[in-house]
Steps between C-alpha positions, in 0.01 A plus 500: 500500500576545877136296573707217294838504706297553806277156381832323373690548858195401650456169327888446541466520849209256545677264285801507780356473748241234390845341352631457837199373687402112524222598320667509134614147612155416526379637203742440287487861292719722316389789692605736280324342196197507722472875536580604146209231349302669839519821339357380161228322609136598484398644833174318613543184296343184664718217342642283690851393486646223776850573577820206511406492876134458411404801668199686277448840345342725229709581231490880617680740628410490832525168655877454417626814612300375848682218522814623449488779698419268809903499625516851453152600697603212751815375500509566901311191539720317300773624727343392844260208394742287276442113589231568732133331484225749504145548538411803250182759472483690181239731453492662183687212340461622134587178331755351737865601429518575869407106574783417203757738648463362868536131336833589346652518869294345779228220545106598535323295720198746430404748215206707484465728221246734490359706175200683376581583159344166281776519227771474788286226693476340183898449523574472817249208555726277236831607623357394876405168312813458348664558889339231655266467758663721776389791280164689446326778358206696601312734299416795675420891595709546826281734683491636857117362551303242280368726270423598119718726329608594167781386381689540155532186318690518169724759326838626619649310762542797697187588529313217585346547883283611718277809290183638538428412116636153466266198519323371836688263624473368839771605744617301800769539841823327475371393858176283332679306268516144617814365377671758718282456787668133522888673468594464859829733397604683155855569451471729211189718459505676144269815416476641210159633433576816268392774755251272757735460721329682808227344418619109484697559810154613669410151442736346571581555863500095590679420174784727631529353837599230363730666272915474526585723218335716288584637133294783374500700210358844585339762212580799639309607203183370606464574872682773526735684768263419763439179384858367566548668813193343632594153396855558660362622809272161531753322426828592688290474808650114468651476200852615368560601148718587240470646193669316217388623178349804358380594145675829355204708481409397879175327392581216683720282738547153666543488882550215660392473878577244737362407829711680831609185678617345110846582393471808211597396153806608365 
């Protein structure tokens, strides 16, 4: 019974804050119709269902509760980027939301969405479509050198990754990709790369240079104590950050970092 208040309150809040975002505006929802059909949905169903706003998704639990959750995991962009035209990097871009989020309040002039999962690709390649041109999608392992590695493919969205049994799938920098080669600037970097992080930012050291802001989710989980403190102390050698969110059982949190000379978000 307490797991079902704890889930209820949960889904309440969501459904706020989603509620007072530009992004229910946008996708014209009852958000907290959403998250009670989320709940009784089959879990790895590969349906597809195109929202009012033409946005698509499966019909399972996971890709709504993404997309709503996008004001809550980053409504500080929302907060310092409304109106503004931006040139966007998202690596580990699941099956957009991030890309329909930023639309609800500013203007891309570039998109790239990166993903390695197929099934995600999948979506994310027609929601790019149904953008327009100023938006693509890459399929890809993000790794720190062009390389083969395993990688798990299918099954619970929070485990696919980087794993010594997935498939062989070839892995490539951040750096090599030639769409962002051509990005003379990026406004908003986005990583989210279930526990690779080290390893994308590794490969990534010209992407960054070129970086203004930077939103990461970390899994403390994943890489550990030493992990995080390692990626903070590359980092804050030029970057600020703060910490905005945290899950409950400290698994993992989104930092945002921004460039010295750039004004911090707020």
């Amino acid at each position: 019974m307490q797991r079902f208040w704890k889930a209820l309150t949960t889904w309440l809040m969501l459904a706020d804050t989603l509620e007072s975002s530009l992004l229910a505006r946008k996708l014209a929802l009852h958000a907290r119709g959403e998250l009670l059909l989320e709940k009784l949905r089959c879990m790895n169903s590969q349906r597809l269902r195109r929202l009012p706003c033409g946005f698509v998704v499966r019909r399972n639990r996971a890709d709504m509760n993404v997309l709503i959750s996008m004001p809550t995991e980053y409504g500080l962009l929302e907060r310092n980027f409304a109106g503004q035209t931006l040139t966007v990097v998202d690596a580990g871009a699941n099956i957009g939301a991030f890309a329909m989020y930023l639309r609800s309040f500013s203007t891309l002039r570039c998109y790239v969405g990166i993903e390695a999962a197929p099934a995600n690709y999948a979506i994310l390649e027609k929601n790019v479509r149904i953008f327009g041109p100023e938006y693509s999608a890459i399929r890809c392992v993000l790794t720190a050198r062009p390389q083969t590695v395993g990688f798990c493919l299918t099954g619970d969205p929070s485990r696919l990754g980087v794993s010594e049994s997935g498939a062989q799938t070839e892995g490539l920098p951040l750096d090599d990709l030639a769409p962002i080669k051509e990005l003379p600037v990026i406004d908003i970097l986005k990583v989210d790369v279930e526990g690779s992080e080290l390893e994308v930012l590794s490969g990534a050291q010209q992407t960054l240079a070129k970086a203004r802001y930077i939103v990461m989710e970390i899994h403390q989980s994943v890489i550990g104590a030493e992990g995080v403190a390692r990626l903070f102390t590359t980092m804050d050698r030029q970057w600020g950050h703060v910490i905005f969110g945290q899950s409950p059982d400290h698994r993992q949190m989104n930092c945002y970092f921004w460039r010295r000379y750039d004004a911090p978000l707020s």
